[in-house]
N, C-alpha and C positions, 0 to 999 in steps of 0.2 A: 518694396516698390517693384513692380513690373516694370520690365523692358524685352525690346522684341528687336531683335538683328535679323539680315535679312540679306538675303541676293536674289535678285530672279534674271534668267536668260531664255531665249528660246532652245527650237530644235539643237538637239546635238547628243544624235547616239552613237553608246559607249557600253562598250562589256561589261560587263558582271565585274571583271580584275576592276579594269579601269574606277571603277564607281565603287568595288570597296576599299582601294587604294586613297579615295576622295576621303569617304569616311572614315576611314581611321585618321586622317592624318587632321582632320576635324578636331574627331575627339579627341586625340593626343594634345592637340594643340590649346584645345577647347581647357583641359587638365591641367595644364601648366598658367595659364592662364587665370582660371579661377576656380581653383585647386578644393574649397573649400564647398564648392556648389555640386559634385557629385562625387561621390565614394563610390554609390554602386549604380548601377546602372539597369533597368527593364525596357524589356522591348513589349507595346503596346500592340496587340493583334484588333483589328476587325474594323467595323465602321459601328458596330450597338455597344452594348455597357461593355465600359473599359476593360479588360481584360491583360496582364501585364504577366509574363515571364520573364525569371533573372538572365542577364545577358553579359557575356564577355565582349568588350570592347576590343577584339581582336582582330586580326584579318580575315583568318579562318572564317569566323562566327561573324563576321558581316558579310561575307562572301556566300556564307548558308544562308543567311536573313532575307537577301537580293535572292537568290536563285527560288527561293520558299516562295518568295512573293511575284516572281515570275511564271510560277507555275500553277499561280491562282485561274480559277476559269474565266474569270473576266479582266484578266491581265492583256494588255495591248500597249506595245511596243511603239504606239502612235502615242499614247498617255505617260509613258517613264515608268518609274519603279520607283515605290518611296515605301519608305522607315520611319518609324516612329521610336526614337527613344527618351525615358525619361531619366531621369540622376536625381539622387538623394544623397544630400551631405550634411553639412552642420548645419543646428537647427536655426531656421530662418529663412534657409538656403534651398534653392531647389530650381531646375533644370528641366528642358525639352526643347530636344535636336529632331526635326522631323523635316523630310526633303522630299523630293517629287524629282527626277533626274535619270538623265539615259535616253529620256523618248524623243522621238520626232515628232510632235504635235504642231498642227497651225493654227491653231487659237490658243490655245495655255500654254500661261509661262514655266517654265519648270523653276524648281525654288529649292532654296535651302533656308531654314528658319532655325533661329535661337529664342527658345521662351524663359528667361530668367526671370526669376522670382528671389528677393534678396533685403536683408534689413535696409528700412529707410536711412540708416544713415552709413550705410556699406559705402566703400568707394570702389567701382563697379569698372574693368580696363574697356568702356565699348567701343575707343576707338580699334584699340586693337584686335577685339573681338570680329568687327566690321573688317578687321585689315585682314583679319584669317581667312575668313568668309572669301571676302576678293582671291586674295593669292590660291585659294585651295580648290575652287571652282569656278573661276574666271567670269565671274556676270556679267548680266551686260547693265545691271545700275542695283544697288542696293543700299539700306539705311539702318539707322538704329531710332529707333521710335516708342513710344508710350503710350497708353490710350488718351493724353492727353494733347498728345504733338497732332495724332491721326483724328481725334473728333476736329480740332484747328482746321486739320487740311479741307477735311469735308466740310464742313461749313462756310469757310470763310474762302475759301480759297477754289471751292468744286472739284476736289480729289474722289476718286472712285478708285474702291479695287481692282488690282489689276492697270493703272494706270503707272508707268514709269513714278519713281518719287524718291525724296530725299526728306531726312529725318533731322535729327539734332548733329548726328552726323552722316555724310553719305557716301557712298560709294559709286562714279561716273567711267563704264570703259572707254578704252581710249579714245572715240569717232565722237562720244556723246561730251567726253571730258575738253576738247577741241574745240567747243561749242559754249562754253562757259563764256560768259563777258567779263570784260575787263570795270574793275570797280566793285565788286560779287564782296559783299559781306563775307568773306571766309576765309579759312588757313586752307589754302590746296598741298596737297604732299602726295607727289607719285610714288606709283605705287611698280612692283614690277612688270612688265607685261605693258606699260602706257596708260593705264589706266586713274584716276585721281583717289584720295580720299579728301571729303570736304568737311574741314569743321567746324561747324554751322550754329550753334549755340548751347550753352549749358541746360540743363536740366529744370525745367518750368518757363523758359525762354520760347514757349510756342509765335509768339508774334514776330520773331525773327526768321524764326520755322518756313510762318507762309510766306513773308516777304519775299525769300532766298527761292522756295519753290515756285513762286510765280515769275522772280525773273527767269531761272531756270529756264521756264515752261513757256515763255515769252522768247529767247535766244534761241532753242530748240533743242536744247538739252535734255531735254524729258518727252520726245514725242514718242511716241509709242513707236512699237515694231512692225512694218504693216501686217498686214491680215492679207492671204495668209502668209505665217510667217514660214524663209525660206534660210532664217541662219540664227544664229544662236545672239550674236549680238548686233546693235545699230550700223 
């Protein structure tokens, strides 16, 4: 089964330390976590056919990874700086951490994503996964989702990329978690920082999904960021 975790925030630049600081402690965490889903790990070069070099999960060698990709010619500081890596562990199991992070943009959100790929009958930690996501770079809302929660939203509900949202579980920072109504189908658990995790329904449970996101998005928990945007979260 696929599943996809997720945080996105606006503007909010940050060094090179700073941002590999973020990511190792991702993947460190990301390791202990679901131990069994990458052993090694490749960093994914370009935007044409895949192209993948073995990569140390280190400070060092994510600090060269950022600065590599800083120095690209169509690199801009207005868009962030993002990495692509994938993990390879036991068989069934497999892994992609790729971000977008550092920049001051006013239209795009910068992001951190989790792509896990894992046996159908794996039991799979996404809330904590979701909870690493929050504590490790502070978004301003993030979710754990499947392509079946995300076609729900879209059709049933008028979800768009890029639109604030929340999954089977979600992630609310504090201004937008404030904003929750009382009565909200969910287990809320703060998180450090003010901010919420919501848990929002089990796995194949999509019609609960949109329920939640439309009160959400009715309360004004999920309004978007305005445009342009001038801070990182709501």
């Amino acid at each position: 089964m696929r599943r996809v975790v997720r945080g996105f925030w606006g503007p909010r630049p940050e060094p090179v330390e700073a941002l590999a600081d973020r990511w190792r402690r991702t993947l460190d965490g990301f390791a202990e976590l679901v131990p069994q889903a990458a052993d090694v790990w490749s960093q994914v070069h370009g935007k044409g056919p895949a192209t993948a070099t073995a990569f140390t999960a280190d400070g060092d060698a994510l600090a060269a990874a950022l600065r590599t990709a800083q120095s690209a010619a169509d690199w801009s500081d207005l868009t962030g700086t993002g990495l692509r890596l994938v993990g390879t562990g036991a068989l069934g199991w497999e892994a992609e951490v790729s971000g977008l992070a550092g920049g001051a943009p006013e239209f795009l959100l910068q992001s951190l994503a989790i792509v896990l790929h894992a046996p159908d009958d794996a039991v799979v930690p996404e809330e904590a996964l979701l909870s690493l996501v929050a504590r490790v770079w502070e978004p301003d809302f993030g979710d754990v989702s499947d392509d079946d929660v995300l076609d729900a939203l879209e059709d049933d509900a008028g979800y768009a990329v890029g639109d604030p949202v929340v999954g089977r579980t979600g992630y609310l920072s504090p201004a937008r978690a404030a904003l929750v109504p009382e009565g909200l189908e969910t287990v809320r658990e703060p998180l450090p920082g003010g901010g919420e995790l919501l848990s929002i329904a089990a796995p194949g449970d999509s019609a609960t999904v949109v329920r939640v996101y439309e009160r959400l998005r009715e309360a004004g928990a999920l309004a978007p960021l305005p445009r342009p945007m001038t801070r990182a979260v709501l």
